[in-house]
N, C-alpha and C positions, 0 to 999 in steps of 0.2 A: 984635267981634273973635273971639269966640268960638265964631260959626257959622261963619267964615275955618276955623279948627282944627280944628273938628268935622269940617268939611268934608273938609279935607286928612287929617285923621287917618284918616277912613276910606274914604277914597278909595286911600288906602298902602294898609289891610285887604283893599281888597277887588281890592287888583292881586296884593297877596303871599298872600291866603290860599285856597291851594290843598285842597282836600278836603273841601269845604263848610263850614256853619256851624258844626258841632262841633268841627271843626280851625280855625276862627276863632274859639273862643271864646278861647285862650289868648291871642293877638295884641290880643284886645279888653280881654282883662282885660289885659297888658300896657300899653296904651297907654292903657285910660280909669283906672283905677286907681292904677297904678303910674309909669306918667310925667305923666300931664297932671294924676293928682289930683282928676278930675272928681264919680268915686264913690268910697263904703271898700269894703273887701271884703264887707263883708255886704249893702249894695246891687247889688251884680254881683250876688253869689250869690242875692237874691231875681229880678234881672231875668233869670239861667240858668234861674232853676224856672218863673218866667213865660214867655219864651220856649219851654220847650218844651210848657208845658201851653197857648197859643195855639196857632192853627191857622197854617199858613206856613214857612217854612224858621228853623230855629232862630236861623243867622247873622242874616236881616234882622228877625227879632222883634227880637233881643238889642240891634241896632243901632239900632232905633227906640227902643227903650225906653231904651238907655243914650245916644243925643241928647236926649230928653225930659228922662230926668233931672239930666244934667251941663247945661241951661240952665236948669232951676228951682233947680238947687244953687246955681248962678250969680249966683243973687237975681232973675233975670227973670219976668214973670208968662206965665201959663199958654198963652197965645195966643203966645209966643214960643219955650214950651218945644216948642207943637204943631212950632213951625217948625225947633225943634233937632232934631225926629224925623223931619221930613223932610229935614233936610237933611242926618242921618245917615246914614237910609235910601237917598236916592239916590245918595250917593255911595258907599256900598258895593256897588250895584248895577250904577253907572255900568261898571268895569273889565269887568265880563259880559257889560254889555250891547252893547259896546262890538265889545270878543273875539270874542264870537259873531260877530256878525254880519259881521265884519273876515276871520274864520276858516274859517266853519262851509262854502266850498264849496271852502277848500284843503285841509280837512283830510278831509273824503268824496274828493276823488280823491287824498288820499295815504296816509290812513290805515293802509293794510295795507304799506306801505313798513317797512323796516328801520330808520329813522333815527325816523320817529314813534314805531314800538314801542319802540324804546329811549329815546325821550324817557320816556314811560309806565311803562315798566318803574323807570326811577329815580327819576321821580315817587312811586311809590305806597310806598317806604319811609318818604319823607318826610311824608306824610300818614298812616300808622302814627303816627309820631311825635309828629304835630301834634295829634292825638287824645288820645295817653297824656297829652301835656301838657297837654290840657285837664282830661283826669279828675283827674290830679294838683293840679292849681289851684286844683279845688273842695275837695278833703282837705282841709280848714282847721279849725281850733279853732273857727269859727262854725259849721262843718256837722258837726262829729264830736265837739264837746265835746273835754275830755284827762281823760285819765287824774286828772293832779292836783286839778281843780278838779271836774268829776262822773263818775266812775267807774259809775255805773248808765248814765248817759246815754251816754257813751263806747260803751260797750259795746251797747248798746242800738240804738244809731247802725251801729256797726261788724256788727250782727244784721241789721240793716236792708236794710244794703249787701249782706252776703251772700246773705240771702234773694231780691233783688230779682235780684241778677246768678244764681243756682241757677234762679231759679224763670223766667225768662225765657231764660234760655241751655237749661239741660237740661228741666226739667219743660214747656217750650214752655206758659207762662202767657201769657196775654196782656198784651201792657203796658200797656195801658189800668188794668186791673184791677190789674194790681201799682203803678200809679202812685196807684190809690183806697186801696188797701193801707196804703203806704206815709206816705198824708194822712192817714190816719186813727192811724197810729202812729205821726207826728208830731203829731197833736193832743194825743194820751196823753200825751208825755212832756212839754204843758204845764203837767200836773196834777201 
C-alpha cells in the first residue's frame, strides 16, 4: 500500500511543483514529513544535504532518497526500499515527462504570444515563493541549534549561513568550495 502513496504522493509533486527541485523541496517536505509521517525533520534535512551534494536535479535525488527511506521506515527490507526509490523517482518525473513531450511543439509556435508570456510572468512569483519556502523549512532547531539550548552552536550555524550566502553571492566563491567549507565546520562543531 505504501508504494500506491509514494506513488500518488509524488506524482501530485511533480504535476504542482513548479520551479524545479528547490521549489519542490517544500511540497516534499510537506507531504513526506508532515502529512504522511514517512520521515522526521531531521531525516529530510540529511536527505536536502544529500540530494544536493549528489550529482542530478536536487528534486529527483531528494525524491529518490525520501521513497528509499519512507519504505525502509516502513519495516520493509532493502530490495523493497530500492523499489520505494523508484517508484518515487518516477513518479515525480512522470508529470515532465509527460508535459514535455505533450507540449514542447505548442509551445515553440506560441511561445512569443501574449497569453504564454503572461502565463510566465505570473508563474515566476510563485516560484520566488516556492523557493523562500524552502530555505525557510530548513531553518530548524536540527539545522541552527537555539539560542536556549546552545548558544555557541546557534550562532556559529547562523556564521555559517552568512558566510556561505556573502561568500557565494558577492565575493563570487565557488560553491563547491564553500560547500567543503561548510563540512568541514560542521565537523568542528561535533567537537
Amino acid at each position: 500500500m505504501i508504494f500506491l502513496w509514494l506513488f500518488l504522493t509524488f506524482l501530485q509533486i511533480g504535476i504542482f511543483g513548479f520551479g524545479g527541485g528547490y521549489a519542490m523541496l517544500s511540497l516534499i517536505q510537506t507531504e513526506t514529513v508532515v502529512q504522511h509521517q514517512w520521515l522526521s525533520t531531521a531525516e529530510f534535512t540529511n536527505i536536502v544535504a544529500i540530494s544536493q551534494m549528489t550529482p542530478g536535479p536536487v528534486g529527483i535525488n531528494a525524491a529518490t532518497y525520501c521513497g528509499y527511506t519512507a519504505v525502509h521506515n516502513a519495516g520493509y527490507n532493502e530490495a523493497l526500499a530500492v523499489l520505494g526509490s523508484l517508484t518515487a523517482t518516477v513518479a515525480l518525473m512522470l508529470p515532465s515527462l509527460v508535459l514535455m513531450i505533450l507540449i514542447c511543439r505548442l509551445f515553440m509556435k506560441y511561445m512569443h504570444s501574449t497569453t504564454v508570456q503572461s502565463i510566465f510572468m505570473g508563474l515566476r512569483p510563485a516560484v520566488v515563493g516556492l523557493l523562500l519556502a524552502a530555505a525557510l523549512l530548513l531553518m530548524t532547531p536540527e539545522n541552527f541549534s537555539s539560542l536556549a539550548v546552545s548558544p555557541w552552536q546557534f550562532w556559529i550555524s547562523i556564521g555559517l549561513f552568512v558566510a556561505t550566502f556573502v561568500g557565494t553571492r558577492f565575493v563570487k566563491i565557488n560553491p563547491i568550495h564553500m560547500l567543503a567549507f561548510a563540512a568541514y565546520a560542521g565537523l568542528m562543531l561535533l567537537y
